[in-house]
N, C-alpha and C positions, 0 to 999 in steps of 0.2 A: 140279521144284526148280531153284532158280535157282543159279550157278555163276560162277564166273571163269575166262576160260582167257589163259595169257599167248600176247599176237601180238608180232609186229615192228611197227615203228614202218611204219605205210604204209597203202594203202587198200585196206576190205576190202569184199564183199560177204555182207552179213547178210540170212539170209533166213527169215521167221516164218512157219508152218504151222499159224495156230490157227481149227480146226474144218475148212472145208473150202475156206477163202481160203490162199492165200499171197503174202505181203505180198515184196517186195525192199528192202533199203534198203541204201547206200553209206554206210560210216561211215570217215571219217580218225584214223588213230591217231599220236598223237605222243610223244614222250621220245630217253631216250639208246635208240637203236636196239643190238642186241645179232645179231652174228652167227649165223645157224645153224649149228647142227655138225649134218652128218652121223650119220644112225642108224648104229649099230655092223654094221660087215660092209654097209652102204650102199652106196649108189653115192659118190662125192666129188662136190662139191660146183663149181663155176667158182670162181676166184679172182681178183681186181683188183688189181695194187699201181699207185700212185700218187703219180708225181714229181712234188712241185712245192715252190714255197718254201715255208721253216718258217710256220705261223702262219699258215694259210691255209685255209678252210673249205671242209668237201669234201661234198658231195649227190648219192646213188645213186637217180635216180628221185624225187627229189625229197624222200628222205630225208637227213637230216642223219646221217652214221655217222662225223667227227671233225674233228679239227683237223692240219692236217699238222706234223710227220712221224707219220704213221699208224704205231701199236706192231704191227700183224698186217696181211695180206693182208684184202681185203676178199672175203670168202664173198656167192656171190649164185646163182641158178639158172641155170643154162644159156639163152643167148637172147640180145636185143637188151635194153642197157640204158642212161640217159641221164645221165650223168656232168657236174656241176657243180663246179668250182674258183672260189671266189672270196676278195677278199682285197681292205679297204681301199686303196685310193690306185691298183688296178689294175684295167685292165679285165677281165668276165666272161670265163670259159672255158668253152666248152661243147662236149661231142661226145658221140654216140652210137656204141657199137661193138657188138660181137660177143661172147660167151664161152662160152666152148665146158667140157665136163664134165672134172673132172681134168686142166684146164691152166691156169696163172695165165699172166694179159696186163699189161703193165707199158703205164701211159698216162703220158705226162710232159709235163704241163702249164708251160708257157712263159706267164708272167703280164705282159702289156706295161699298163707304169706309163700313168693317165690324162691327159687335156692339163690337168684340174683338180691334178693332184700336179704335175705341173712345172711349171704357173705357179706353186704354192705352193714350190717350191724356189727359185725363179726371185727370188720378192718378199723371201722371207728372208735369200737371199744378198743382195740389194740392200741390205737394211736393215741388215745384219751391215756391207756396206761403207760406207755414208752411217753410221753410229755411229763407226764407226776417224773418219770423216772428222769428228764433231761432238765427239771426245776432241781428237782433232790440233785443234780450232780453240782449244779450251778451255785449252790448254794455253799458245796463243799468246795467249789474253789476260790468263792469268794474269804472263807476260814481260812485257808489256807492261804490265802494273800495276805490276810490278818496277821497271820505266824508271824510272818516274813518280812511284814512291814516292823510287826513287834519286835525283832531283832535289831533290828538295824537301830528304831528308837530307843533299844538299850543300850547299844553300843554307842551313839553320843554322836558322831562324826568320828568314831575312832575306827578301826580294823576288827573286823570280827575276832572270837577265840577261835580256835581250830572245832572245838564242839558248838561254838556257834554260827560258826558257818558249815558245820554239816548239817545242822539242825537247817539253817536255812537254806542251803540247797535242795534237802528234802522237802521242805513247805512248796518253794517253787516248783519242783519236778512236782510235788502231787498237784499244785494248783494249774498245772499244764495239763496234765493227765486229766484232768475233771473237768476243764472245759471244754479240751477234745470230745469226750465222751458226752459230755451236755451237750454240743453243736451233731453231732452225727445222731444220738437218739432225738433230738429234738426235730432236724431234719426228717429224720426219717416216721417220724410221727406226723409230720406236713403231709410225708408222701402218701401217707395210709388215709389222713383224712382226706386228703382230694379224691385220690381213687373209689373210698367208700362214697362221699360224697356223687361221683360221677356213675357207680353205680346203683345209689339209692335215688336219685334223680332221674336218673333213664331206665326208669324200671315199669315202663306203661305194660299194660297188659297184651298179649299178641290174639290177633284173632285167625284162629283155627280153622279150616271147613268141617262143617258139620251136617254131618246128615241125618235126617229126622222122618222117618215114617210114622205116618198117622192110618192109622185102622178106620177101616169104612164097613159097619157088619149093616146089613140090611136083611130080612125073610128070603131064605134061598140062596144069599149070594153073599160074597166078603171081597171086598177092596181095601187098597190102601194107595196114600200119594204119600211119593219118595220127593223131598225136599233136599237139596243140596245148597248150605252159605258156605260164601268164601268170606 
């Protein structure tokens, strides 16, 4: 009869028995991963806590078990196991450590931001400053239309003087010249903050292969298993 049984989130070995074959087969399981509790009157279980910034994605082995700040101790078996933090805009974290039966280990992951996030802060701030500077021009053309208007309502509907129409040819060449330069910084402040934009956005963490030996000493003899993630 056929059945369900619930596992954790991870890889298992399935193995079929029918007739006089027996088959192997590796199967991956995924979801929200759900800690083990301990049988009653059991042994305890190793426990994991895990410092690192809010909002930062945590993987036991290659299992996804949360988002930090993590609400409980992470439960795991006694042994070697291979601990991932990661988090937009920063580089990966990775270590392998030890945990031992009925003792929690606190790992505190230190997330150093990528050179792709601080260029991206880098262009924003530039863009935030060239916009202050394409208001500031804006502002000067708008006085200087002021001049220019002010002339002419001194002059009544009559003909300019010769010094006031150089006076106001000048008003207008500046108020030409200032909004030029307000429209090309202010543009170009757009262009800095999309750019920063598109690369503080796209700035997920990459995942690297990783190879991780774990030591195996036993009376007389030493091992170790070489683990390779991609």
């Amino acid at each position: 009869m056929a059945g369900l049984a619930p596992v954790a989130p991870a890889f298992h070995l399935l193995r079929l028995a029918p007739s006089a074959a027996i088959f192997s087969l590796v199967v991956g399981c995924s979801g929200t991963p759900v800690a083990p509790s301990p049988a009653p009157n059991g042994p305890p279980p190793a426990r994991l806590t895990i410092d690192a910034p809010p909002g930062a994605d945590i993987h036991v082995d290659d299992v996804f078990v949360g988002v930090t700040p993590l609400p409980a101790p992470v439960d795991a078996e006694p042994g070697w196991h291979h601990v991932e933090v990661t988090s937009n805009g920063h580089k990966r974290f990775a270590r392998s450590l030890e945990l031992e039966r009925g003792k929690t280990r606190t790992l505190t992951a230190e997330l150093e931001e990528t050179g792709q996030r601080k260029a991206a802060w880098a262009l924003i701030g530039s863009g935030g400053a060239l916009l202050s500077g394409g208001i500031v021009l804006g502002v000067l053309s708008v006085v200087e239309q002021r001049k220019a208007r002010d002339l002419q309502d001194e002059a009544d509907g009559e003909d300019l003087s010769e010094r006031a129409q150089a006076d106001y040819d000048d008003a207008i060449a500046a108020r030409d010249g200032y909004r030029v330069g307000s429209g090309i910084t202010a543009g170009t402040a757009l262009g800095l903050f999309v750019l920063g934009g598109v690369l503080f956005g796209f700035d997920a963490p990459e995942r690297r292969p990783t190879l991780t030996l774990v030591p195996s000493l036993s009376p007389g003899s030493a091992a170790g298993n070489m683990t390779l993630r991609f």
